[in-house]
C-alpha positions in Angstrom: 76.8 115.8 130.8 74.4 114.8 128.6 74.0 112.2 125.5 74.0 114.1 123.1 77.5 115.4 124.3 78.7 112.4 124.9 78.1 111.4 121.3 79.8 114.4 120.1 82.8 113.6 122.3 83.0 110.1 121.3 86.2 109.8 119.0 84.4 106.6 116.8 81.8 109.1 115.7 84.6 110.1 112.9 85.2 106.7 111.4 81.1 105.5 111.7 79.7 104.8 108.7 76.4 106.8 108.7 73.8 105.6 107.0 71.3 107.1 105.1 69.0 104.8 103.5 68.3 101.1 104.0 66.4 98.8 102.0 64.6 95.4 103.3 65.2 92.6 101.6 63.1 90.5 104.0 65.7 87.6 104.8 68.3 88.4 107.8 71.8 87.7 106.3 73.7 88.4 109.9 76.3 90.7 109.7 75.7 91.4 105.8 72.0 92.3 106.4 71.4 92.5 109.8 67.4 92.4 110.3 66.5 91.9 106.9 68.1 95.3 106.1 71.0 96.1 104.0 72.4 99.7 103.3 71.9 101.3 99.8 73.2 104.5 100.4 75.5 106.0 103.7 78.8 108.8 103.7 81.1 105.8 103.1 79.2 105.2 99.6 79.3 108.6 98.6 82.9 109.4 99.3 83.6 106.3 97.2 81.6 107.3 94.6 83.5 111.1 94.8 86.7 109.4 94.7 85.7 106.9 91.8 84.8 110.3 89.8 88.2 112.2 90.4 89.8 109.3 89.0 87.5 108.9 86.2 87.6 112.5 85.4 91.1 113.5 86.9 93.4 111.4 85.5 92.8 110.9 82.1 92.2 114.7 82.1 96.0 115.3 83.5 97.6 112.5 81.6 96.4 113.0 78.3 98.5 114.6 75.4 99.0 118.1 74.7 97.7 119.5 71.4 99.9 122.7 71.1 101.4 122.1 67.6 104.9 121.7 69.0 105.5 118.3 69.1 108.3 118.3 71.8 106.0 120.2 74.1 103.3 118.1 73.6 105.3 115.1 74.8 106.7 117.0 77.6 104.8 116.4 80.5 104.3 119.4 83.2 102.8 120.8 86.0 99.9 117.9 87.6 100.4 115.9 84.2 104.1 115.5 85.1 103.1 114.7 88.7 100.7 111.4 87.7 103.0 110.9 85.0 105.7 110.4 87.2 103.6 107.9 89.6 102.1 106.0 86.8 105.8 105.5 84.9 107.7 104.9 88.8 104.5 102.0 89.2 105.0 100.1 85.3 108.6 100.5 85.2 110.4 100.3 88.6 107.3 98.2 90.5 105.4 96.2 88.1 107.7 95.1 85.2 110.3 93.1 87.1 107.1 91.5 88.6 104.9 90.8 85.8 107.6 90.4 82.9 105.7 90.5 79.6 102.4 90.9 81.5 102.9 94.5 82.7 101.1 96.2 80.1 97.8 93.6 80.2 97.9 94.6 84.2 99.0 98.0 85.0 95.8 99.8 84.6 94.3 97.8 87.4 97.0 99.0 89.6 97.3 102.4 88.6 93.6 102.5 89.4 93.6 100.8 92.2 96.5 103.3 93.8 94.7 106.3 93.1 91.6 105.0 94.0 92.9 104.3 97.4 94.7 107.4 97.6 91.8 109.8 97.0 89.7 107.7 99.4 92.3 108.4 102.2 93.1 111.6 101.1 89.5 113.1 100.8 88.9 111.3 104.2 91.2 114.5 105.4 89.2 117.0 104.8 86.8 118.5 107.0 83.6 118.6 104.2 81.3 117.3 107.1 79.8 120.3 108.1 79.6 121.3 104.6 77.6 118.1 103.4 74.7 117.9 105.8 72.0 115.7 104.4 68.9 116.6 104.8 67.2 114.3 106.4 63.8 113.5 104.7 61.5 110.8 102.8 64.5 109.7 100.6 67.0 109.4 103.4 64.4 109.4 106.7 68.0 108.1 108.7 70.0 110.6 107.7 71.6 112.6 110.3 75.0 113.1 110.0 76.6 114.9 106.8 79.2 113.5 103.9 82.6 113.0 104.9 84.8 110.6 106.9 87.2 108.1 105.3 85.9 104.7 103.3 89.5 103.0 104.0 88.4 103.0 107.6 85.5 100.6 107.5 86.3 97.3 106.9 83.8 96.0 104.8 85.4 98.8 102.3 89.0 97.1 102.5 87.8 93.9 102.6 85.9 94.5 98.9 88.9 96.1 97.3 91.0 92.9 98.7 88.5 90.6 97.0 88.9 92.3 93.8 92.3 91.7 94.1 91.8 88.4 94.8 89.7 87.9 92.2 92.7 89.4 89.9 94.9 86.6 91.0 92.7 83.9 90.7 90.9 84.5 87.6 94.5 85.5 85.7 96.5 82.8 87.5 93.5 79.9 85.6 93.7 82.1 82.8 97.4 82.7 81.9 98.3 79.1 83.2 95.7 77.0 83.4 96.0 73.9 84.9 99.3 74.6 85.8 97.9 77.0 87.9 96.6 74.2 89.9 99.7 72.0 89.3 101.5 75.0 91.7 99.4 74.6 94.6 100.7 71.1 94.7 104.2 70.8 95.3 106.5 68.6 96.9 105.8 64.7 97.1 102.7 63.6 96.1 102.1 62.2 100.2 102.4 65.6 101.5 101.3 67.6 97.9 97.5 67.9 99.1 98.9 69.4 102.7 100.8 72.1 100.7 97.9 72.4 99.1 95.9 73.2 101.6 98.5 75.7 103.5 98.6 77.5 99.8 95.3 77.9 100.0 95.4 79.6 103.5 98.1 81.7 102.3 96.2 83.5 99.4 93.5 84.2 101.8 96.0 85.4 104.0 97.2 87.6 101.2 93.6 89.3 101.2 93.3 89.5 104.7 96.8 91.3 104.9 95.8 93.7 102.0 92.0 94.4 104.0 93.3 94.8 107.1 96.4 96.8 106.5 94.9 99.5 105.3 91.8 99.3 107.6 93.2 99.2 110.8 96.2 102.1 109.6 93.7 104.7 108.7 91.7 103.7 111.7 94.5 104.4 114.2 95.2 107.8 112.4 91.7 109.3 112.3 90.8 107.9 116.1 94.7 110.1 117.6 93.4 113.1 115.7 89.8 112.8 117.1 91.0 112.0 120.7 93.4 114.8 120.8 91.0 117.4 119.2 88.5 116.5 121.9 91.4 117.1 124.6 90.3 121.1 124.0 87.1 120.2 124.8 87.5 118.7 128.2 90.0 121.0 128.9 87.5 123.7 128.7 85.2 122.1 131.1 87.7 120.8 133.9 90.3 123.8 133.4 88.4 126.6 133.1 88.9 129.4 129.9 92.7 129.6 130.5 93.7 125.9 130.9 91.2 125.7 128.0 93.2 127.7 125.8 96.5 126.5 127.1 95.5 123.2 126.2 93.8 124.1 122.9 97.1 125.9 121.6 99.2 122.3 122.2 96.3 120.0 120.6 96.2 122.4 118.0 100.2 121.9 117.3 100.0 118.5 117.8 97.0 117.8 115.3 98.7 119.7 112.6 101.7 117.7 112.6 99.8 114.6 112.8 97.8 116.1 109.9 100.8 115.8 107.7 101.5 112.5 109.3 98.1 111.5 107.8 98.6 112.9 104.5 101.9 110.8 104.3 99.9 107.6 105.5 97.4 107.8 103.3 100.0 107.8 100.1 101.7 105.1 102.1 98.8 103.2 102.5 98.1 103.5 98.9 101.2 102.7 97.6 101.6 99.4 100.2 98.1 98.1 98.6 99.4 99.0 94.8 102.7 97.2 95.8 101.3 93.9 97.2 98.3 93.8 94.4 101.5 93.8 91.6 103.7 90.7 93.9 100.5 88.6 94.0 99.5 89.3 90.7 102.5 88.1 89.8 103.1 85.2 91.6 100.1 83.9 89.9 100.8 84.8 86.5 104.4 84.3 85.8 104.9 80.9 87.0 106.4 79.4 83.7 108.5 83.0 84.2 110.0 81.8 87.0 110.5 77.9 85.6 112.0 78.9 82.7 114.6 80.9 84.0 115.5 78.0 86.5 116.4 76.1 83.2 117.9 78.7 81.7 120.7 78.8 84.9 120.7 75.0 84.6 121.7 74.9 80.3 124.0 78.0 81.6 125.7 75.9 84.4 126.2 73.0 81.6 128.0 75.1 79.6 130.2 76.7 81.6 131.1 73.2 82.9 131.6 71.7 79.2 134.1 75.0 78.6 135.8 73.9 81.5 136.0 70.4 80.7 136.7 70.3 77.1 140.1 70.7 75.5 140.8 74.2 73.2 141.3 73.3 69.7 
């Protein structure tokens, strides 16, 4: 068996990320620019950049309002507008607005966007547009030699950049909604062990983005690897069973793959959903804090009265 087959059998071929062009910057930055080199353009970049269009183009298109002249039927969602309707309302009303209180309007759009950004990533990273896509390889990409396709979600350095930005939602929102108090929440407890909490705070929000990066990398990841492995199952079976255990073989993987293939489709709304879900409950843990304080009062007065009822005589 040769290389080359042995690259084409190897299951991690269909969650590389290819690259097409690098650029030298002339300063080795490790893993960020190994060799002086940092990519500028691969098939992880350009499904992004397909994804980051449907949405762009896609949703506004099926969401907008109907110009018919009837003016119930123009408020009457249907078809694909009813469908993103339908996520978009289930997302402000059921998920974000018991979260974010008065904050849900200033917020949603951020995770409406970031749910179906996700979610055409992983869903696009389904479809076999490989073959299709081929890249020539020439001046303008001289590395070029494998075509568009494969899922973003599955590199990490993909996850990790949509978890920073949803870092960066929480921290930049938390200062300014709150301010200092902000701060003032990091630092609970005693003032001896308020710089330990502190600390462990700390550690958690970071462990918040590392949760929300590597969730989502490692699930699609583990889905795209099963599907690869079984579908080169055929292939061996071919070569150690001859044309009848080939096609024996072949009929099962090609059961198997199609069930998992809605299994995938399934994840990858999952998947989307999970990172929409935890962006609103650390979005709002940083920007309703007086939310919570307040209502802890409120029970406190409410507890007051209820005892002076209880203790004062009826006129």
């Amino acid at each position: 068996m040769n290389t080359a087959m042995l690259a084409a059998g190897n299951p991690m071929n269909h969650v590389y990320q290819w690259v097409y062009q690098r650029t030298d910057i002339g300063v080795d930055l490790g893993v960020f620019a190994p060799e002086g080199k940092v990519t500028v353009f691969s098939n992880h970049i350009a499904m992004q950049i397909i994804a980051a269009l449907l949405v762009i183009l896609v949703i506004p298109r099926v969401a907008r309002t109907r110009q018919t002249g009837d003016a119930v039927a123009d408020l009457t969602p249907r078809g694909l507008g009813n469908f993103f309707e339908s996520i978009c309302a289930y997302f402000r009303d059921t998920l974000a607005r018991p979260v974010l209180g008065e904050y849900t309007d200033r917020y949603i759009p951020y995770i409406w966007t970031a749910f179906f950004y996700v979610l055409f990533i992983n869903l696009l990273g389904l479809l076999p547009i490989e073959p299709l896509l081929r890249v020539p390889t020439n001046m303008a990409f001289p590395d070029a030699h494998h075509g568009i396709g494969g899922t973003p979600t599955g590199n990490i350095w993909v996850t990790a950049t949509l978890a920073c930005c949803t870092l960066f939602m929480i921290v930049f929102n938390g200062l300014r909604i709150n301010g200092i108090e902000f701060i003032k929440h990091f630092f609970q407890g005693p003032i001896f062990i308020a710089p330990l909490i502190a600390f462990l705070e700390v550690i958690g929000l970071v462990a918040k983005t590392f949760a929300l990066a590597v969730r989502l990398f490692a699930n699609m990841v583990a889905g795209h690897v099963l599907l690869a492995v079984l579908a080169s199952f055929a292939g061996m079976a071919f070569a150690g069973l001859g044309t009848a255990g080939g096609v024996a073989v072949s009929a099962i993987v090609v059961l198997v793959s199609t069930a998992f293939n809605f299994l995938e489709i399934f994840v990858a709304f999952l998947q989307a959903f999970i990172f929409a879900f935890l962006t609103t409950i650390f979005i709002g843990q940083a920007v309703v804090i007086h939310h919570h304080d307040d209502h802890g009062h409120h029970e406190e007065h409410d507890e007051h009265m209820e005892h002076n009822r209880g203790t004062v005589p009826s006129q």
